[in-house]
Structure formats: C-alpha cells, structure tokens
C-alpha positions in Angstrom: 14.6 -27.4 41.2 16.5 -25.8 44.0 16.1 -22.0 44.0 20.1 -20.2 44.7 19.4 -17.6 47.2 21.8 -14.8 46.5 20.9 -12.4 49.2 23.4 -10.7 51.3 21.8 -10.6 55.0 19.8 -6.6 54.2 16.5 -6.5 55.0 14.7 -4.5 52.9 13.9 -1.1 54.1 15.5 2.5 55.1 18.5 0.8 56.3 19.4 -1.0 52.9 22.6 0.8 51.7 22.6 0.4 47.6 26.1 1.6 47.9 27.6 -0.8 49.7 30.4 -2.3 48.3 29.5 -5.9 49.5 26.2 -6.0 47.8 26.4 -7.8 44.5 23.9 -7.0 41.9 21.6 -9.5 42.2 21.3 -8.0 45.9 20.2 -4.9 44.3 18.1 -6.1 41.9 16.2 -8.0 44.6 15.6 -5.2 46.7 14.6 -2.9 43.9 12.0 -5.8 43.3 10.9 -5.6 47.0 10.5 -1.8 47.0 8.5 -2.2 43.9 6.2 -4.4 45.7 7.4 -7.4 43.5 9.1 -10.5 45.8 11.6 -12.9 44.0 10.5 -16.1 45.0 12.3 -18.4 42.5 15.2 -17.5 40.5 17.3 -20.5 39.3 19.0 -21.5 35.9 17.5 -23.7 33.5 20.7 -25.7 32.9 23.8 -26.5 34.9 26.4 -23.6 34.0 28.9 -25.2 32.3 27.5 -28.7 31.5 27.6 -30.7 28.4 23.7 -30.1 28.4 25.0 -26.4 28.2 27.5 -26.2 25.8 25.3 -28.4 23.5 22.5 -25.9 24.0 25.2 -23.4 23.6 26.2 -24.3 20.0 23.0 -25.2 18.6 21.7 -21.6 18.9 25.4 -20.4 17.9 24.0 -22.3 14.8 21.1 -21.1 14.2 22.1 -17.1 14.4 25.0 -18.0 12.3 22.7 -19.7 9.5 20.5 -16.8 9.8 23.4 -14.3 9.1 24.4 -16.0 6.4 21.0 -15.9 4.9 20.7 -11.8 5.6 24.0 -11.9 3.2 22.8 -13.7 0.7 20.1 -11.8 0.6 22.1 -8.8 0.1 24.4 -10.7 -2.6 21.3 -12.0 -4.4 19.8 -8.2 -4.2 22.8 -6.5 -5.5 24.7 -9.3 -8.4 21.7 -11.8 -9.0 20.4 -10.7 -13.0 17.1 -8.6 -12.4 16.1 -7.5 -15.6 13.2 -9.2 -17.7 14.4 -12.0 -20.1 12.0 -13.9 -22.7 12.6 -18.0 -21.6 13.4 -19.9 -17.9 16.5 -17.8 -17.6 18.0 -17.0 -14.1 16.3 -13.6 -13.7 12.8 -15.4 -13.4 14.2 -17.0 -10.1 15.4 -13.2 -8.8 12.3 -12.6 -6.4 11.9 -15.9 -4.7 15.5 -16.0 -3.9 14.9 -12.5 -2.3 11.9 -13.7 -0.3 14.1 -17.3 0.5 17.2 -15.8 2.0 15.1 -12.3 3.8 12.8 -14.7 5.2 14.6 -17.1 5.7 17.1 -15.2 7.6 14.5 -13.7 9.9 12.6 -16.9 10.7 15.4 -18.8 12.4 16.6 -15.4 14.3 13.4 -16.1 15.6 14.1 -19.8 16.4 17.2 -18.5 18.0 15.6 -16.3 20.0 12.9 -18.9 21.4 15.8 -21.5 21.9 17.8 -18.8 23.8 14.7 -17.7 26.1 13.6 -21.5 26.6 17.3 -23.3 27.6 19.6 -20.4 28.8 17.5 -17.6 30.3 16.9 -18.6 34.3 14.0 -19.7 35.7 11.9 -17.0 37.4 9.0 -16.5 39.5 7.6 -13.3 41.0 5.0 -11.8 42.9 3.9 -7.9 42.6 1.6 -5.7 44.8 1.1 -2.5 42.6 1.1 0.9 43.8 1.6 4.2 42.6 4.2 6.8 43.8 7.5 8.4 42.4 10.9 6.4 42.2 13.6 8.2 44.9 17.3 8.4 43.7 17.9 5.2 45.2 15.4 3.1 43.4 16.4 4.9 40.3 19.7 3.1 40.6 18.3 -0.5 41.3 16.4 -0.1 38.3 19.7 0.9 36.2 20.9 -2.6 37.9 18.1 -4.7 37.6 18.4 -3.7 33.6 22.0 -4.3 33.7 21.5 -7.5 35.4 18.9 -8.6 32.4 22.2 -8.7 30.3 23.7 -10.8 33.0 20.6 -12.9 32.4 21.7 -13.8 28.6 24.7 -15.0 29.5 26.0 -13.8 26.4 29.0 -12.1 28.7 30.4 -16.0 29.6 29.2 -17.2 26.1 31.6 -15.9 23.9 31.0 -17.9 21.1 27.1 -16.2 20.8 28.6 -13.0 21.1 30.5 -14.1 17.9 27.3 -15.8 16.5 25.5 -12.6 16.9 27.8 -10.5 14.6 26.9 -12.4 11.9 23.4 -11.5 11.6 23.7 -8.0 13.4 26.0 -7.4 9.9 24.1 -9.1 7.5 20.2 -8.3 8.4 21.6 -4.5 8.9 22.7 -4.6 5.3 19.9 -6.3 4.6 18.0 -3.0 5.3 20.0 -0.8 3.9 20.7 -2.4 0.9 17.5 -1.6 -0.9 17.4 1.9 0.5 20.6 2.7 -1.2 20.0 0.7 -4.2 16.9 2.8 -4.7 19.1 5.9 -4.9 21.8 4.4 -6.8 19.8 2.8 -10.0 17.9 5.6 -12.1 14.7 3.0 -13.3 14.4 5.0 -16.5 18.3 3.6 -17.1 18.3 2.5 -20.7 14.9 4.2 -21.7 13.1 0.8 -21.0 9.7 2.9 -20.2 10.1 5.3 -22.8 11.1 2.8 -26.0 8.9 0.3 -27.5 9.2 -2.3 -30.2 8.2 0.6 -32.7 11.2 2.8 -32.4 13.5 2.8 -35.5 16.6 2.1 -33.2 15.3 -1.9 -32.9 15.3 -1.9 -36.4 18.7 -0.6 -37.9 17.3 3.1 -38.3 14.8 1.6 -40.4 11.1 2.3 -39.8 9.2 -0.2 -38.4 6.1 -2.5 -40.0 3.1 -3.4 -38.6 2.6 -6.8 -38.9 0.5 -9.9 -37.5 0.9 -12.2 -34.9 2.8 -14.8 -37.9 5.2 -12.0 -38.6 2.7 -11.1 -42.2 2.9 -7.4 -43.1 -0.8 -5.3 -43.5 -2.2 -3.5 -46.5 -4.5 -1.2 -45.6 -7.0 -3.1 -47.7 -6.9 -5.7 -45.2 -8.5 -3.9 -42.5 -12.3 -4.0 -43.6 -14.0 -0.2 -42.5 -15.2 0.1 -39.3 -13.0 -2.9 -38.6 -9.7 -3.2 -35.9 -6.9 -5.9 -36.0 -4.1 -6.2 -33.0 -0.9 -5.3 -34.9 2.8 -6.0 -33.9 6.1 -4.3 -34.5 7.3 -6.4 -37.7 11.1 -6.6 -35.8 12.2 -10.4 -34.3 10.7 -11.2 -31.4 8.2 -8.2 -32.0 5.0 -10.2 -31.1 6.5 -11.9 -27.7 6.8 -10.7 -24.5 10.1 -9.3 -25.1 8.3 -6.5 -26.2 4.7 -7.2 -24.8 4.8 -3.3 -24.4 3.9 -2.7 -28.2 0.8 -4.7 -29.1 -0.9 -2.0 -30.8 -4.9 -1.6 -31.7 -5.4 -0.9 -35.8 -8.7 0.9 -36.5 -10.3 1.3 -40.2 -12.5 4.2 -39.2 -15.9 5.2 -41.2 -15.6 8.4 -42.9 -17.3 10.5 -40.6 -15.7 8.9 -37.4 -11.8 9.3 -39.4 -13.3 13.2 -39.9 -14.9 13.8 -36.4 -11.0 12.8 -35.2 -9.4 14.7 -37.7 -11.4 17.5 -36.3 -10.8 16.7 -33.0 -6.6 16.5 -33.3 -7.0 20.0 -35.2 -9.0 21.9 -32.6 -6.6 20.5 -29.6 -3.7 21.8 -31.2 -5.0 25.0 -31.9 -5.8 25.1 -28.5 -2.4 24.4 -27.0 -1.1 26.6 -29.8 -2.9 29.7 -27.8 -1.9 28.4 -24.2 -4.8 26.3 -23.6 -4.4 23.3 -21.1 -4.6 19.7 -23.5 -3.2 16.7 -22.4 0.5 16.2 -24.4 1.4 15.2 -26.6 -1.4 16.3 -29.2 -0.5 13.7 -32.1 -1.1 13.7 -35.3 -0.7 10.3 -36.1 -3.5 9.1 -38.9 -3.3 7.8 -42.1 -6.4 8.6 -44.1 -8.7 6.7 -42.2 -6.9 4.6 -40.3 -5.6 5.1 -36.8 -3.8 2.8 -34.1 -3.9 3.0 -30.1 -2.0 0.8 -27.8 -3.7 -1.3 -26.0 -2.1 -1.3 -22.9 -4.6 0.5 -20.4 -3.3 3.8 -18.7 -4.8 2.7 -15.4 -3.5 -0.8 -14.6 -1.9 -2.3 -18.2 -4.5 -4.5 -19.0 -5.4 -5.1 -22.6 -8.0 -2.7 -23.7 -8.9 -4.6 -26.5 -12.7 -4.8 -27.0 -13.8 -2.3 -29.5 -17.5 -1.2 -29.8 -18.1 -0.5 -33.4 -21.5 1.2 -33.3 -20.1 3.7 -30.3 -16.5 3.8 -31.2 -15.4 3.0 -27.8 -12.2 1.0 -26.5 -13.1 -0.3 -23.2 -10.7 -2.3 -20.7 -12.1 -5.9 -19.3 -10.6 -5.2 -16.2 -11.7 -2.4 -14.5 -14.0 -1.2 -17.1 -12.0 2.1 -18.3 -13.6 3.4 -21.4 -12.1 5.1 -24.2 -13.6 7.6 -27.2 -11.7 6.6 -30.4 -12.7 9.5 -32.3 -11.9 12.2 -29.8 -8.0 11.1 -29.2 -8.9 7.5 -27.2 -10.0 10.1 -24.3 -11.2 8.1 -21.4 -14.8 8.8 -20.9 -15.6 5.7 -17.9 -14.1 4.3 -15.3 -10.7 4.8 -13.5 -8.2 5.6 -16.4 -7.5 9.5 -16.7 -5.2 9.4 -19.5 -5.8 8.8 -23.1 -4.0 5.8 -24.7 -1.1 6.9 -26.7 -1.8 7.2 -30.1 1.0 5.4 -32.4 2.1 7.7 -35.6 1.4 5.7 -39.3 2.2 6.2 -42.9 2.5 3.9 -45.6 5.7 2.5 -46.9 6.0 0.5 -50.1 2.3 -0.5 -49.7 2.5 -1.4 -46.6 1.1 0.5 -43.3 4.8 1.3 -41.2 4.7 3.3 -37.8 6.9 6.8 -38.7 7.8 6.6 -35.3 7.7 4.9 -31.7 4.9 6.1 -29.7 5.5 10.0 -28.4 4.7 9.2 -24.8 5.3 6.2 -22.7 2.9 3.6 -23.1 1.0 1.9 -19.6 -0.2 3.0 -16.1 0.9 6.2 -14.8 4.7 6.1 -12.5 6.8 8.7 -10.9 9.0 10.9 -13.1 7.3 10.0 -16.3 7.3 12.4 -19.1 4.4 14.1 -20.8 6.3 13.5 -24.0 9.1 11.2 -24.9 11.8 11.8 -28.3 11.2 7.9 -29.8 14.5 8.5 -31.7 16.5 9.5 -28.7 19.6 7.1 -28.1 19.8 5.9 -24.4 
C-alpha cells in the first residue's frame, strides 16, 4: 500500500512555526508526533476516497447505526405503551421483559458492529513508533495536541460522510431516551398505584362488600369441624379465580390449635397490646384475629415469598423450605430462625352462617419487606 506523505518541507525542531499559515493539520499533527518522540511511518486510507468499495462500506454501516436506533426506540415504545401489569393466561404482558431485553440489547450490540465496521473499513491505516520520555508540554505542543485530536475527527470521516452523520442521530436519540426513559418512569409511576401490595383476595371490595370465605382449592367452603385439632389446611379466598395466581398473594395457612397452644396465643396477643397500649415498642399491627381455637397466617414468607408451608405440630413452628426461616405460631408467627425478621401477617376470622369467613383482608401487606411499605394497611380502603 503506498503511504501519502503529507509533510510540508519543516523539519522538526526550534525552527518549526505551528502558526504558519501553510502548514495543514496533518503537518501539525506529525510534528507534534515527532516532539513526542513518536515518528509517523505509515499513514494511508484503507479504501479509495470515493470508490464504490467506499460508498458500499459507507452505507452498510449507515445501516447498521440506523437499525440500532431504531431498536433504542422501540425499546423506549415497548417500555412506556407495551401492557406490564400481571395477567393470569399467554397474554401480551408475559412477553413485556424479553421485548425490553430484545430491542436494549439489541440496539447496543450492532452499535457495536458499527463501530468495529467503521474502525476496520474507513479509519486509515497507521503505523507509529514512540521513544518515551518525560518532561512538561510547552505552549506549542499544547496546540499540536489540540490538532492532532481535532485531526482524529478528520480520521472518521464522518465530516465528508454525511449520510453517517444522519445515521448517527438515530441512535444518539433513541439509546439517550433509552436511558432516561426508565429514570423518569421511576418517578412518574407510584408502584403502590391501585393498592396492588396492600389488597389481597380477602378484602370485601373483590367480593361486592361482602365478606369473604375460606374455601379449598375446588372452590368447597370449611366448617370448622373440618379442620381436625392440632391440624392445618391451605385455605383460599372463596372469590373467582381466588385459588390461581391471579391472586397467588392470598393462599392462607388454617391452624386448629390445642387448647393450651389457642390459650398461650390468646395470651400472647393480650400482653402485646397492653404493651403498645403503654408505649412499648411491638411490631404493628398487634391483631386480634382468632376464632376460638383456630387461627390462619399467610404463607407467603416475609424474607423472600416462598411458601412457608411445613407446619411442625409437636413444636408449633411454620418454617420456610427455602431459606429455612422459622416461625412460632403461638406467639404471633414471630420468626424465631433464620433470615425472616417479620412475623407473617395474621388473617382476621369469624364465622358466618357455619362457615369460617375472613372479617377482613389482612392488616398489613403480605410478602418480603419493599420501600415505602406500611406497618399497617386499612383492607377496606378504596384505591
């Protein structure tokens, strides 16, 4: 390849004027490069300026930053219109965070094929050699520098390629709204909108203003005869849809306590509310949610929402498969292992026509721990 010598005639040295008005900026930038120790030796483009070979080069990366603006914007579409919020079926929320991840990285992916196209075809060929050595830069090197930067933009020849300068708008406008979309949508949408963490299946409000039964996975109301003592069943709210996972929020744990165990919790509910009754510190809300001997928990852990589920008669622990969290059924469902620190909300029960009916959703919101939630929750609150 022939290397295009570009030098004006200076030698390099004291006598080199950087502001003389012949000098073109590649002169500069190749005496900056000799004062820096570093000599030029080959500098030459990769492709004929203004050959087919070119242009072709030309528009496919045109192309490819084009595609991957367009991807940055529908990435910001998809973030901001696409449905988000949970559905029970294939619906088209289910397909809401692989489009996200699609278009993002997408978009990124072939900004970074455009770049390695751009820096393999257009940039020129270069080859250098440097002695280093210390020292301060003088004015005068100070402004080669300045040029041999501004010559680096000369380099893209983006400034006699205007149809990448286009190209790049497209992804300059849609990955920058790509990163500022979710920082504003994070102020904009209030994610306790609609009370979705603080309402279960239980509340009266799914159920015409009408308390709510507790029923069995078939949709069969419960006696409390059908609960042996010292026995639990997983109840549901008796709503439609109240055992799927349109509400899989609710599943509830239904405990026939022994008569000492039902009187060790009474005991316990009584001497916590006296005790936040004279300013002591309990964990809210103190609930007291029995019926005779029966009391129900939900079993969604308050570490990480797993189902704690497997009940230890003889102890009268709850504990959590996952993580092992364990929790004391007779003082409150306190947790007395592992990494939970709140107690399991306790869901409030009476009896209804013979039937066992929560008298309200639960008072707290059920699940792992999140930023603004509240110690206590009104279940009959309209959102």
């Amino acid at each position: 390849m022939t290397i295009e010598h570009r030098s004006a005639g200076h030698a390099a040295g004291d006598d080199f004027d950087v502001d003389d008005p012949a000098l073109r900026r590649f002169d500069l930038v190749r005496e900056g490069a000799r004062r820096d120790g570093v000599e030029i030796v080959h500098y030459a483009p990769r492709l004929p300026a203004g050959s087919r070979v070119e242009k072709r080069a030309v528009r496919s990366i045109a192309l490819l930053i084009s595609l991957s603006g367009l991807l940055a914007i529908a990435f910001v579409v998809a973030y901001t219109w696409w449905p988000w919020k949970y559905e029970p079926g294939m619906v088209a929320s289910k397909f809401y965070t692989p489009i996200l991840a699609a278009t993002l990285g997408g978009s990124l992916f072939i900004l970074g094929l455009a770049i390695i196209a751009w820096a393999k075809k257009l940039l020129p060929e270069e080859i250098s050699v440097q002695d280093r050595h210390d020292g301060p830069s003088a004015r005068d090197e100070q402004k080669l520098t300045g040029a041999t930067i501004l010559n680096l933009v000369d380099e893209t020849g983006i400034k006699r390629r205007p149809i990448l300068k286009a190209a790049i708008l497209l992804p300059a406008l849609g990955l920058g709204a790509a990163a500022v979309a979710p920082l504003v949508g994070s102020l904009l949408k209030n994610p306790n909108e609609g009370h979705i963490y603080l309402r279960t299946g239980w509340s009266p409000l799914n159920n015409n203003g009408q308390k709510v039964r507790l029923v069995r996975d078939d949709g069969t109301p419960i006696r409390p005869e059908d609960v042996s003592v010292g026995g639990q069943m997983t109840v549901f709210p008796g709503i439609p849809g109240g055992a799927t996972n349109k509400y899989a929020d609710s599943p509830t744990l239904l405990i026939h306590l022994r008569e000492e165990d039902a009187n060790a919790l009474q005991a316990d509910i009584a001497a916590t509310k006296a005790l936040a009754a004279t300013g002591g510190e309990v964990e809210k809300p103190v609930v007291e949610g029995m019926f005779g001997n029966f009391v129900a928990y939900s079993k969604i852990c308050t570490h990480a929402g797993c189902p704690a589920s497997l009940f230890e008669q003889q102890t009268n622990r709850l504990l959590c498969p996952c993580h092992q969290s364990q929790f004391l059924i007779t003082e409150q469902a306190r947790p007395i292992f592992g990494p939970a620190h709140r107690k399991l909300p306790m869901l409030p029960l009476e009896l209804e026509d013979g039937f066992l009916v929560a008298r309200s959703d639960f008072l707290e919101p059920v699940g792992p721990t999140y930023w603004e939630r509240p110690d206590e929750v009104n279940p009959q609150e309209k959102p």
